[in-house]
C-alpha positions in Angstrom: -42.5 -49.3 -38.0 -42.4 -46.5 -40.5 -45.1 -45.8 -42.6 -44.3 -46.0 -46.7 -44.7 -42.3 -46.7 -42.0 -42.1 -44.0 -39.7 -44.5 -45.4 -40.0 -42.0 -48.9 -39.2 -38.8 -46.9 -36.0 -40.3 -45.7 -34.7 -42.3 -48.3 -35.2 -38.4 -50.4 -33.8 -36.8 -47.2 -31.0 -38.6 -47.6 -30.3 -38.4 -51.2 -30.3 -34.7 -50.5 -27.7 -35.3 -47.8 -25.4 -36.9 -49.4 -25.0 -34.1 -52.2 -23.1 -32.6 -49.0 -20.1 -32.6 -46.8 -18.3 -31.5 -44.3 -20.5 -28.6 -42.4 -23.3 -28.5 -45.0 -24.3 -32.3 -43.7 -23.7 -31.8 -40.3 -25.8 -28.8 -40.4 -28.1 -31.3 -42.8 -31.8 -31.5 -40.4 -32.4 -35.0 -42.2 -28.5 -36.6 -41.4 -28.8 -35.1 -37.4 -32.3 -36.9 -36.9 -30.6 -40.1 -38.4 -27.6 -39.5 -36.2 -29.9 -39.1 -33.5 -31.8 -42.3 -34.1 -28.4 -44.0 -34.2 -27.6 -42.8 -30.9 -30.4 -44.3 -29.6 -30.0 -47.7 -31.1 -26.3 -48.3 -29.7 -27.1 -46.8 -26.4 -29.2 -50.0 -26.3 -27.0 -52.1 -27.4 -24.4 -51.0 -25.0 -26.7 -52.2 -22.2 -26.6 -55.8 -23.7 -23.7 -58.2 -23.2 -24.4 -61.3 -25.4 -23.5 -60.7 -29.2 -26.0 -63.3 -30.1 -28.7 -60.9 -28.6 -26.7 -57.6 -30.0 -26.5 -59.2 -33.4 -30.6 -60.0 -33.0 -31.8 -56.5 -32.1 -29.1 -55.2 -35.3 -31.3 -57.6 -37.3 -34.4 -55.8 -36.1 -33.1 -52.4 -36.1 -31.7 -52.4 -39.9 -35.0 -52.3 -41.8 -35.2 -48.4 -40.2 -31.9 -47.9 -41.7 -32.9 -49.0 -45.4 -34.4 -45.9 -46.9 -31.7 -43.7 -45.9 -28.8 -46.1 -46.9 -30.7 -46.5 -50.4 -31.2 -43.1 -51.1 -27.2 -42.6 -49.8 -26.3 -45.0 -52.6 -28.3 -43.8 -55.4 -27.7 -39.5 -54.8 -24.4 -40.0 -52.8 -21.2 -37.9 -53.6 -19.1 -39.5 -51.3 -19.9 -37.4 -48.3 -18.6 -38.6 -44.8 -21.9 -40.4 -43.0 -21.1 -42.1 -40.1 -24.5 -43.4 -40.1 -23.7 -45.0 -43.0 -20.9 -46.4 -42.0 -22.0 -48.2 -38.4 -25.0 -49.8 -40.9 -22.0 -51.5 -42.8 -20.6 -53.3 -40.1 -24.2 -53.8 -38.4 -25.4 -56.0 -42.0 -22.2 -58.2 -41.3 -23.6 -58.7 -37.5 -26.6 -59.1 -38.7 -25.7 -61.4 -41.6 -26.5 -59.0 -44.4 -23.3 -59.9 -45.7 -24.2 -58.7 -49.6 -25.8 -55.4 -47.9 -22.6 -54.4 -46.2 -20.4 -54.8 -49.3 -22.5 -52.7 -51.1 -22.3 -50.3 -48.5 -18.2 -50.9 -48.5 -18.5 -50.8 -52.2 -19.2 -47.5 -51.6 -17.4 -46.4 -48.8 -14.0 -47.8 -50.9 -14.7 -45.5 -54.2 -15.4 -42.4 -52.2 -12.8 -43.1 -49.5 -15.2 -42.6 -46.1 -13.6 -43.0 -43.1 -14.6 -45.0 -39.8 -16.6 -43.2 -37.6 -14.1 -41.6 -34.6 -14.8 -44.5 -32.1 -13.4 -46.7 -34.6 -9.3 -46.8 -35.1 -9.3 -49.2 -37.9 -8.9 -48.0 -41.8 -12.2 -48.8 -43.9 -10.5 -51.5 -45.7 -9.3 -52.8 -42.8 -12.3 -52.6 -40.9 -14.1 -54.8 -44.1 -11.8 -57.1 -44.2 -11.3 -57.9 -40.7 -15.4 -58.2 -40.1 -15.6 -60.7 -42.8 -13.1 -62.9 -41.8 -14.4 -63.0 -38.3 -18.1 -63.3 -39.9 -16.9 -66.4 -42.5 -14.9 -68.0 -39.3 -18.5 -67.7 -37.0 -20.0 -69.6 -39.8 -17.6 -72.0 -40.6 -17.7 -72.6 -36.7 -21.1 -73.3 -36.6 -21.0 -75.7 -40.0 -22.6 -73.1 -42.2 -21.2 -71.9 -44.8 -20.8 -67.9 -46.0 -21.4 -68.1 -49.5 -18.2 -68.2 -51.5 -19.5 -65.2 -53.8 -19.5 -62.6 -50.7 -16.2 -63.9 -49.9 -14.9 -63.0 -53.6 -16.6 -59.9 -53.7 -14.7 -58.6 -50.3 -10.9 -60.1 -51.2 -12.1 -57.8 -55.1 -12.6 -54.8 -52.7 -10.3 -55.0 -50.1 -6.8 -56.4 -51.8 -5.8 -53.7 -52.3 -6.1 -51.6 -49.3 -3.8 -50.8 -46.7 -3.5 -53.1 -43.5 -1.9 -55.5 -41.5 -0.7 -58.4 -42.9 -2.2 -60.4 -40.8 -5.6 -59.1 -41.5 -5.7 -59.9 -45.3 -4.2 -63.3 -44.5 -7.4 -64.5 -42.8 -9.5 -63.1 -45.3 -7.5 -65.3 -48.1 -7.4 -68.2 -45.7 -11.3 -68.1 -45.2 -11.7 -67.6 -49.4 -9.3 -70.4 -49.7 -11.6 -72.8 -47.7 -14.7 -71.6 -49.2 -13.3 -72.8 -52.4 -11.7 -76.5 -51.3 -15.2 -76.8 -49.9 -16.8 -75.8 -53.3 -15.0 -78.3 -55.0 -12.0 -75.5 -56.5 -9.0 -77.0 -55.1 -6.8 -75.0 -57.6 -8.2 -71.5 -56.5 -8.3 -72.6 -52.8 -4.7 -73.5 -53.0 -3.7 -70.3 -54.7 -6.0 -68.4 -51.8 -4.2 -70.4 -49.0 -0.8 -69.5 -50.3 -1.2 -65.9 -50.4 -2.4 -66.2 -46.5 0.7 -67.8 -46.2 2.9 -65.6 -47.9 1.0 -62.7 -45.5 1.3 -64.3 -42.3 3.3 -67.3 -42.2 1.3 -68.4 -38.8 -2.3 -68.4 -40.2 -2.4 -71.7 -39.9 -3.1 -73.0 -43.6 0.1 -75.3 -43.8 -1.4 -79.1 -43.9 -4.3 -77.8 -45.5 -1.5 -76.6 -48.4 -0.1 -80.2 -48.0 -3.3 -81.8 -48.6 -4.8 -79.5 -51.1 -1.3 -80.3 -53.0 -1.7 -84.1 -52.8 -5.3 -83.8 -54.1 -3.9 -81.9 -57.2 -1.1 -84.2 -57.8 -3.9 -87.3 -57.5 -6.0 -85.6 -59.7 -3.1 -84.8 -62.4 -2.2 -88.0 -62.2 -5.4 -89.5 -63.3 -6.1 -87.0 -66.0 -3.0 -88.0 -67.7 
């Protein structure tokens, strides 16, 4: 566990480093002890096999992170920090959902890249974790709040990917909303799966979404 002093020093360390780029960070003392510490962490994670266990050691591992991703944040430029970035998909393991979009917040304005083991885009990469994340929960009859799921579809609209990608994105929005008792904007999010990917499976839940409006209409009037 760092000491408060510690935590200081790298959360300044890494304001510092994110004034830079390109060879002044990777030359950066402060960025190449946090890559180092990063190599660490997955090498350990690489020897575990359950994601259940993986996402529980992310969970213990991320308070280390905080200082540097803070002071990131605060002083950052928009420097490429792969560090960074692997702490924005290990919040969504880890549940951190609100972390991770400020971290994607970020990584969206300044247009950082995946680190080079990744072959996804950043917006895909954001959008793509959260729909899996929102389907784990929904899975599991707990819910991811419908605010994180607004908050990604704001961020991530936008950005190039597959189809297919954004589609369940919108289809996990649109359920989060018929669940939350918005049957307008849940059929508005459903159709725009559909329009993205006709097979995304959202078809009776249209029909029945479309029923409940018409009952609805029909009682208001």
């Amino acid at each position: 566990m760092a000491s408060p002093w510690q935590r200081h020093r790298m959360h300044l360390q890494a304001k510092e480093a994110a004034q830079l780029n390109g060879p002044g960070l990777q030359n950066n003392g402060g960025y190449n002890q946090m890559l180092l510490m990063l190599e660490q962490d997955r090498r350990q994670l690489k020897r575990i096999q359950s994601m259940e266990r993986k996402a529980e050691l992310k969970r213990q591992f991320l308070p280390r992170y905080a200082p540097w991703v803070a002071g990131v944040l605060q002083g950052g430029r928009g420097g490429q920090d792969d560090v960074l970035m692997y702490i924005l998909l290990w919040r969504i393991d880890a549940g951190d959902y609100d972390g991770a979009l400020d971290i994607a917040e970020y990584a969206l304005r300044y247009r950082l890249s995946m680190p080079e083991t990744h072959s996804r885009t950043t917006g895909c990469a954001i959008a793509e974790e959260i729909a899996d994340a929102a389907k784990r929960c929904y899975t599991a009859k707990s819910q991811m709040p419908l605010a994180t799921l607004e908050r990604a579809i704001y961020l991530t609209h936008d950005q190039d990917m597959p189809d297919k990608v954004l589609a369940e994105l919108y289809k996990w929005l649109g359920y989060s909303q018929r669940d939350n008792d918005l049957p307008q904007p849940a059929y508005c999010s459903l159709s725009r799966a559909l329009e993205l990917n006709n097979h995304v499976g959202v078809k009776k839940d249209l029909e029945q979404l479309a029923r409940a409006l018409r009952n609805q209409e029909h009682a208001n009037s």
